[in-house]
ROKOL-717621 format. One record per residue (C-alpha): residue in three letters; x, y, z. Coordinates in steps of 0.05 Angstrom, whole numbers, padded with zeros to 5 digits, always signed. Layout:
<sites>
ALAXYZ
...
</sites>
This chain:
<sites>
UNK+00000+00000+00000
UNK+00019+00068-00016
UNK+00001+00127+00029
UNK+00014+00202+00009
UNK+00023+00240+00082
UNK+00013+00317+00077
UNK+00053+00335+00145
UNK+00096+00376+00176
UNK+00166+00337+00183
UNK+00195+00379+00237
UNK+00144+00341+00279
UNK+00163+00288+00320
UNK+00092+00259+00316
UNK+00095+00264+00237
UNK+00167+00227+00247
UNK+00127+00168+00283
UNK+00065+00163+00244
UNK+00114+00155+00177
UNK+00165+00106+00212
UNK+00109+00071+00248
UNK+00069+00060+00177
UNK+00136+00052+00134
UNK+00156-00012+00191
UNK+00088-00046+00173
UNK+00108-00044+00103
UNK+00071+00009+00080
UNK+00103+00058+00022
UNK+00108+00132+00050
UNK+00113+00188+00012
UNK+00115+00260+00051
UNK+00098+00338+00032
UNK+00116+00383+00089
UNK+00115+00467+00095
UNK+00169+00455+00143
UNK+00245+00428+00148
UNK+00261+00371+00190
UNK+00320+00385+00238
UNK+00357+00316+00223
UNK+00340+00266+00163
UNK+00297+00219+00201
UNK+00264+00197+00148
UNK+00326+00148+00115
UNK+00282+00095+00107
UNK+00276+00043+00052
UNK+00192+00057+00052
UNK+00201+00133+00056
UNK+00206+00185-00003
UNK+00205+00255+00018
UNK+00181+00299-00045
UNK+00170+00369-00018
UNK+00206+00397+00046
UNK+00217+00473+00022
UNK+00293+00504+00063
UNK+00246+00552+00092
UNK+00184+00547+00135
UNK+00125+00565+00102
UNK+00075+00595+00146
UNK+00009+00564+00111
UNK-00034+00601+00154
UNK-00016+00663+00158
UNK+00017+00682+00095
UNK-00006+00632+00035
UNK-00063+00674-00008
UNK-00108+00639-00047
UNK-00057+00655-00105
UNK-00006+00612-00063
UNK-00043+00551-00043
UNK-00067+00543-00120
UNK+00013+00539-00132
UNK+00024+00488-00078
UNK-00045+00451-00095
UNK-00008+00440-00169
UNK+00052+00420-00137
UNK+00021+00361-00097
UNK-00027+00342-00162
UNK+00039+00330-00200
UNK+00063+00288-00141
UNK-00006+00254-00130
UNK+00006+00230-00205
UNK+00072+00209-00196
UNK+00074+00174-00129
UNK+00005+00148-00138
UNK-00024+00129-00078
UNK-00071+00095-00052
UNK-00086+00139+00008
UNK-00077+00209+00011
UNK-00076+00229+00091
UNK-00075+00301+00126
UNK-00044+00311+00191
UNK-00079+00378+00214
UNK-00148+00397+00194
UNK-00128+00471+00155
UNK-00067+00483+00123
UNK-00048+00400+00105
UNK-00111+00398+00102
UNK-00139+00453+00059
UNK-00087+00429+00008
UNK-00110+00360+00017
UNK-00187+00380-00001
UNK-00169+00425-00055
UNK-00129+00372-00089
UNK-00189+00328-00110
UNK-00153+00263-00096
UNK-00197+00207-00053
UNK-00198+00176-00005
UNK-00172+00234+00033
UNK-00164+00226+00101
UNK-00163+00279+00149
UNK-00130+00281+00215
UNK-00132+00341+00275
UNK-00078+00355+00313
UNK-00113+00403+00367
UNK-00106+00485+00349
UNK-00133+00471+00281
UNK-00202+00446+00315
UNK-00202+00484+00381
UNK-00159+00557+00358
UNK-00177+00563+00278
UNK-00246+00557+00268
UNK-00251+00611+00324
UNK-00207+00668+00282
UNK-00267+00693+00239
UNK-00321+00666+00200
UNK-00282+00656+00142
UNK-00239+00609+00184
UNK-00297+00568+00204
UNK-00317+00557+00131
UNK-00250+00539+00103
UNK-00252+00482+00158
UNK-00320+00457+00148
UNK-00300+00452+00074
UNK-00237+00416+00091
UNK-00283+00368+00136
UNK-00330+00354+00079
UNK-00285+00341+00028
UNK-00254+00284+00077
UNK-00278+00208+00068
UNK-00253+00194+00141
UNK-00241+00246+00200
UNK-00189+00219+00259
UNK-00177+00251+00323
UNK-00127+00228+00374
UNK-00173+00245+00431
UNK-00238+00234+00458
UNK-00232+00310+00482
UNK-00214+00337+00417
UNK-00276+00293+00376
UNK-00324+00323+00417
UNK-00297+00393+00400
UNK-00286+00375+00327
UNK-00364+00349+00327
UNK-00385+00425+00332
UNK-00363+00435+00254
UNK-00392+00367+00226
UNK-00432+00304+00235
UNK-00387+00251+00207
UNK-00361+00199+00242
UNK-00300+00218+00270
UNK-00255+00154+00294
UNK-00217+00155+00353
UNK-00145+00140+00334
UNK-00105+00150+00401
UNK-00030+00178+00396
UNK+00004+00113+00430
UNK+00069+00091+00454
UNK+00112+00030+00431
UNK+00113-00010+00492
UNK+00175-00040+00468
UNK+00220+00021+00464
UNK+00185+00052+00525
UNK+00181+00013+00595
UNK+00223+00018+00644
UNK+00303+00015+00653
UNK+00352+00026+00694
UNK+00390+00094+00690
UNK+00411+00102+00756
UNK+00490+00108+00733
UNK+00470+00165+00694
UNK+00435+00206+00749
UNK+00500+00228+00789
UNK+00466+00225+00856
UNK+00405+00269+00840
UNK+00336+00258+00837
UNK+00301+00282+00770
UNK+00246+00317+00753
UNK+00222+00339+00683
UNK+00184+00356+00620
UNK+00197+00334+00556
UNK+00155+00383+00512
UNK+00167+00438+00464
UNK+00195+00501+00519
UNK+00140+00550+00513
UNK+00102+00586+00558
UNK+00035+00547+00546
UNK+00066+00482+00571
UNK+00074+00526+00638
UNK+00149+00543+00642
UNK+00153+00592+00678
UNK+00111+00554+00741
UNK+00159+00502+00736
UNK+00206+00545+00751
UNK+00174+00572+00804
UNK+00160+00499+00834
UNK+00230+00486+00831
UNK+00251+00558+00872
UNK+00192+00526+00920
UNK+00229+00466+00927
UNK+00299+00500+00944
UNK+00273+00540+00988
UNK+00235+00483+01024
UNK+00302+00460+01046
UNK+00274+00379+01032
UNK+00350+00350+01041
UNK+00321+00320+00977
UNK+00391+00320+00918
UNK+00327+00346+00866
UNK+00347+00378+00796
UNK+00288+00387+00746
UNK+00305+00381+00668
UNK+00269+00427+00619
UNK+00278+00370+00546
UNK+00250+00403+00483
UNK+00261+00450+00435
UNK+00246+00527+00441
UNK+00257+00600+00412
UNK+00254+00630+00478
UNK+00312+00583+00507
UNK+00354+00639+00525
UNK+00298+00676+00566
UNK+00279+00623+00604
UNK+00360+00612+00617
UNK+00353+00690+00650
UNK+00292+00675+00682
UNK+00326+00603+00716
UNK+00392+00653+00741
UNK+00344+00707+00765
UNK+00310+00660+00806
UNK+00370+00635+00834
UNK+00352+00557+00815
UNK+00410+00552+00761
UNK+00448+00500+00797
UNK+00368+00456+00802
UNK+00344+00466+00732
UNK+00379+00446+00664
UNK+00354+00464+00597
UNK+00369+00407+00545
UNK+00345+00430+00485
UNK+00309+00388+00426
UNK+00327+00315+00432
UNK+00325+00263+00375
UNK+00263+00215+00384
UNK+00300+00162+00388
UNK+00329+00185+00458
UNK+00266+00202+00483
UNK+00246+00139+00528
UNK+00317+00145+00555
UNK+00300+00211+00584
UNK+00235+00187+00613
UNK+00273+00136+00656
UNK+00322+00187+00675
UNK+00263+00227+00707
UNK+00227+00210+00777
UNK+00174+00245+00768
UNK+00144+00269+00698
UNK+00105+00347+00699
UNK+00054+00357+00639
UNK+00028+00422+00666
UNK+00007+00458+00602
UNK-00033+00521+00616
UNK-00069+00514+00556
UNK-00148+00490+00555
UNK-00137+00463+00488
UNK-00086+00413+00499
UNK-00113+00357+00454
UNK-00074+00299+00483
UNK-00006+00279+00525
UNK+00042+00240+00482
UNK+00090+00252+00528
UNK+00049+00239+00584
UNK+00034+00167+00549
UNK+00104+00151+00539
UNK+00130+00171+00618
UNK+00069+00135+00641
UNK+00091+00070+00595
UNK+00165+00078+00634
UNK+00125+00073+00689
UNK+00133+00138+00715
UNK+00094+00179+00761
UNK+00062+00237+00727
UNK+00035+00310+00742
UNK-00013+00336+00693
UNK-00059+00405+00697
UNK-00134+00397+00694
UNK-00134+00411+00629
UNK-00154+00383+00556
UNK-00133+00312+00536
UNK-00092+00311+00596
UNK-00146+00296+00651
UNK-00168+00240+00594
UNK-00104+00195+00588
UNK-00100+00194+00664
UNK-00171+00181+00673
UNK-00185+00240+00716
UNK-00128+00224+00767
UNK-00134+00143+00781
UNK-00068+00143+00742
UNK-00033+00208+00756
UNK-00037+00269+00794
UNK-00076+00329+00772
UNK-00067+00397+00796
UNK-00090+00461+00775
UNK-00062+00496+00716
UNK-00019+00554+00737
UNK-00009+00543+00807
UNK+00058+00529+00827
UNK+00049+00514+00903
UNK-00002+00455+00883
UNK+00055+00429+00827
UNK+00105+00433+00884
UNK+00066+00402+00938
UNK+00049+00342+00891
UNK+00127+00334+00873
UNK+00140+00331+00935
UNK+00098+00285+00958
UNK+00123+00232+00893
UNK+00189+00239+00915
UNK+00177+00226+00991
UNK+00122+00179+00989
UNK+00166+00124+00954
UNK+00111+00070+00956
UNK+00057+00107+00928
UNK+00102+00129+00870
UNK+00116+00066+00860
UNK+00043+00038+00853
UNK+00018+00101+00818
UNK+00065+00082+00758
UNK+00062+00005+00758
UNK-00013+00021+00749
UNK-00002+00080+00694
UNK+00033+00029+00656
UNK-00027-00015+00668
UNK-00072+00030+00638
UNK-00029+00052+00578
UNK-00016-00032+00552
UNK-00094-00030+00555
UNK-00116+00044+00526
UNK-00053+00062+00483
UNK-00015+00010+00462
UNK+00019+00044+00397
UNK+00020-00023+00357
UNK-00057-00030+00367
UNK-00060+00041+00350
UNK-00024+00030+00284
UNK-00068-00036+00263
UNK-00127+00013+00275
UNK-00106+00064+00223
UNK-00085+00011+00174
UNK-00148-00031+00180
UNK-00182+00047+00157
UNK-00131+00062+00096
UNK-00146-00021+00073
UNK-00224-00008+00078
UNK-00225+00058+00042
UNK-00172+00032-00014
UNK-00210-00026-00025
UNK-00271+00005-00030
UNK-00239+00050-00077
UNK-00221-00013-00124
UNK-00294-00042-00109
UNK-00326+00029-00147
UNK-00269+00027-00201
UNK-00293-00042-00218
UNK-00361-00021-00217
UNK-00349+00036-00274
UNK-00293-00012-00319
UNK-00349-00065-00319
</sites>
């Protein structure tokens, strides 16, 4: 099978999807707006045909005049790749491409601020992704959350495709060499403000000044154009010798991280947070977690059986819970055996794959079914 995915390559999750599909056999071919940092995609199942040396800002720049130029681009690659599936990953700009292309089956995937941020802009945004939503013969979302919002713009049936984790490559290991003495706590998410830096921060000055005894130093892993700020901000508060700022990691070094973390903070400030990968993947390594009350977060740990939920934006509560991981050793313990539990049962990314390929089989074989029909 041939599949034709319109996504950005920059993205991590577009770098899973593609190797997860392209490992199954399954012939990739990618379009992207954006770069990819590193060449992930060496793969003997994966051709990349457009990935411009510049971002292209498809939402905020591209007139009409501009998508018709990279709609004609992707109809000349549509005719020469030749898929079987062509598949969106995010609702407007991949997928306003996607639509206006006229190839089916088109499948259309959202990713979270093209459902719950785009639609809102105007009325002319709401159109362009009711159009994109009718032109689709199958809608996925990776979250029961983000379906329900996504239902407000159309009545198709919209499958649940959850965002899993390989339970393979993450589960726990032993890092313990690695940890010089100290006991770790972190994020592993893009460093921006949403994703509630800057209370982190403040959790960890909490923590000094708590005087635990505890050897604690929190790592900030993930990519950011505000790393530098957040470096002043982490001196000012006097914390620079507790918090360490990584940067962007490959993928492929992710689970390592999540086992050299004690405790795992999701604390996005942000009430559209469609779903926590990364909360997935630390609760697979069996990892106790801390996640806001907000979005998909409350969802993947069931409203706090398998994690700790605190309020988004208050620092005290994120500190208080911390602390209470990291002395309460036994109910640490538990709280991730059991998050690992849930996540073989809800999330496993294997199960999630078959899901998605059972969808591209039925719609391409439908697809030969009605091209019968006409030849005969």
């Amino acid at each position: 099978m041939k599949v034709l995915l319109l996504s950005d390559t920059y993205s991590e999750h577009t770098e899973k999807w593609a190797l997860g599909l392209a490992d199954q056999g399954v012939k990739i071919g990618l379009f992207s707006f954006n770069k990819a940092s590193y060449e992930w995609y060496n793969h003997q199942n994966i051709t990349v045909f457009f990935e411009p040396e510049t971002k292209i800002n498809a939402e905020s720049t591209l007139t009409k005049l501009s998508y018709l130029k990279y709609v004609s681009i992707l109809k000349k690659i549509i005719k020469h790749f030749n898929p079987d599936i062509l598949h969106a990953h995010y609702a407007t700009s991949y997928g306003l491409i996607g639509a206006l292309s006229g190839f089916h089956p088109f499948v259309l995937s959202v990713w979270g601020s093209d459902v719950y941020d785009f639609p809102s802009r105007s009325k002319l945004h709401k159109k362009v992704l009711q159009y994109n939503l009718r032109k689709a013969d199958k809608l996925m979302s990776t979250s029961k959350v983000m379906k329900t919002e996504l239902q407000k713009y159309t009545k198709k049936d919209i499958l649940v495709t959850p965002f899993g984790v390989n339970m393979q490559e993450f589960k726990p290991r032993d890092v313990s060499d690695k940890k010089q003495g100290k006991i770790m706590v972190g994020t592993i998410k893009p460093i921006e403000e949403k994703y509630g830096i800057t209370y982190i921060l403040d959790a960890a000055r909490e923590l000094k000044e708590a005087n635990t005894g505890i050897p604690f130093k929190f790592l900030l892993i993930g990519p950011g154009n505000d790393l530098e700020k957040y470096q002043q901000e982490i001196d000012s508060k006097g914390i620079s010798e507790f918090v360490e700022l990584t940067g962007r990691i490959p993928f492929k070094d992710i689970s390592y991280y999540h086992n050299l973390l004690d405790v795992f903070l999701n604390v996005s400030i942000d009430d559209s947070e469609s779903f926590g990968v990364a909360t997935v993947e630390a609760m697979a390594c069996e990892k106790p977690v801390v996640v806001t009350d907000v979005g998909g977060l409350m969802e993947v740990v069931n409203n706090g059986e398998f994690g700790v939920v605190i309020p988004k934006m208050d620092a005290s509560a994120m500190a208080k819970a911390i602390l209470k991981l990291l002395e309460d050793k036994d109910f640490a313990k538990d709280l991730g055996q059991r998050a690992r539990q849930h996540v073989q049962k809800n999330y496993d990314w294997q199960a999630n794959l078959r899901l998605v390929m059972d969808v591209y089989q039925d719609l391409a074989d439908k697809k030969k079914q009605k091209a019968g029909q006409h030849d005969s």
